[in-house]
C-alpha positions in Angstrom: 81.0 107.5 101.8 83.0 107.5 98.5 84.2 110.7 97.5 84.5 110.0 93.5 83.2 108.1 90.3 85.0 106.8 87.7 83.9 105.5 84.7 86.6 104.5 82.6 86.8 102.6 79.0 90.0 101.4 78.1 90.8 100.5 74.7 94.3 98.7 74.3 96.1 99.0 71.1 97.5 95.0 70.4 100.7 94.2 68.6 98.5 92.0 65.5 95.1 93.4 65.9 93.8 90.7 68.3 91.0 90.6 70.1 91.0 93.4 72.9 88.2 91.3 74.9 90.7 88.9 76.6 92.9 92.1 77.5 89.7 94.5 79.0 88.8 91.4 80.9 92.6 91.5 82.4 91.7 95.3 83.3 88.8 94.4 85.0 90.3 91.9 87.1 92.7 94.7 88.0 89.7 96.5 89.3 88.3 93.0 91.0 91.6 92.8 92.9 91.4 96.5 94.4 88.9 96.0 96.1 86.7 99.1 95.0 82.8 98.4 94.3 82.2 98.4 90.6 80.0 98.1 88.0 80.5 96.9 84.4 78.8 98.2 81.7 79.0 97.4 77.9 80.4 99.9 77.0 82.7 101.1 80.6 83.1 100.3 84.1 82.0 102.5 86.4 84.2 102.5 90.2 83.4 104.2 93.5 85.8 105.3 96.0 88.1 108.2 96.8 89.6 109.9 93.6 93.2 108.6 94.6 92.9 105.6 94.9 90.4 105.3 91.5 93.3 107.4 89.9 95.7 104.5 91.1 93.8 101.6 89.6 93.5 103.2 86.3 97.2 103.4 86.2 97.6 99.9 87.1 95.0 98.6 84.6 97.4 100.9 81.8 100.3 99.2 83.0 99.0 95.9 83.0 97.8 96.5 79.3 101.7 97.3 78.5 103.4 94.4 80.4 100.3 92.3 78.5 102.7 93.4 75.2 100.1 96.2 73.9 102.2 98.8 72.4 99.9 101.6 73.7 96.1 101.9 75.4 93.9 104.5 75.4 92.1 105.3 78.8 88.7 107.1 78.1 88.0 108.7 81.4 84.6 110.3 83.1 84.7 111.6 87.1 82.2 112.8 89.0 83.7 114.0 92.5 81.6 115.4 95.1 83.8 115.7 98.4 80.5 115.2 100.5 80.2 112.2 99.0 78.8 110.2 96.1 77.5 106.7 94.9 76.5 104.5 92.4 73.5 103.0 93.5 72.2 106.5 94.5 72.2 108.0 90.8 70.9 104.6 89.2 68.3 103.6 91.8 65.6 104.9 89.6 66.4 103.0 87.0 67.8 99.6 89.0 65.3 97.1 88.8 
């Protein structure tokens, strides 16, 4: 079982006030491509794993912004870790329909 949560909301900063949509959607895929479950929200993405390896992704997805040409992102960051384990689906079942 996954030892960590991360919700994370990333806001790159682009070089002529673009549209950031086409950029989050290139930090997703970095999430896609690490193979960690996920779950996209409007507002954040929410990954389960273990805590290094969440950590990892969220610096790839910040370096991804940057070799994308943003001069600078900003990585709003929520973790819940629980070393006996923790998951998605059991905080949200309630409410999954």
């Amino acid at each position: 079982m996954a030892n960590a949560l991360v919700s994370i909301q990333i806001i790159p900063r682009t070089k002529n006030n673009e549209d950031v949509i086409p950029y989050v959607d290139k930090a997703i895929a970095v999430i896609d491509r690490s193979g960690v479950k996920y779950r996209v929200a409007p507002l954040e993405t929410t990954m389960e794993g273990e805590l290094d390896q969440l950590l990892n992704v969220v610096k790839e997805m910040n370096e991804v912004m940057i070799a994308e040409g943003c001069p600078s992102v900003i990585s709003q960051i929520k973790i819940l870790y629980g070393p006996s384990g923790v998951s998605m689906d059991k905080l949200t079942e309630k409410y999954d329909r």
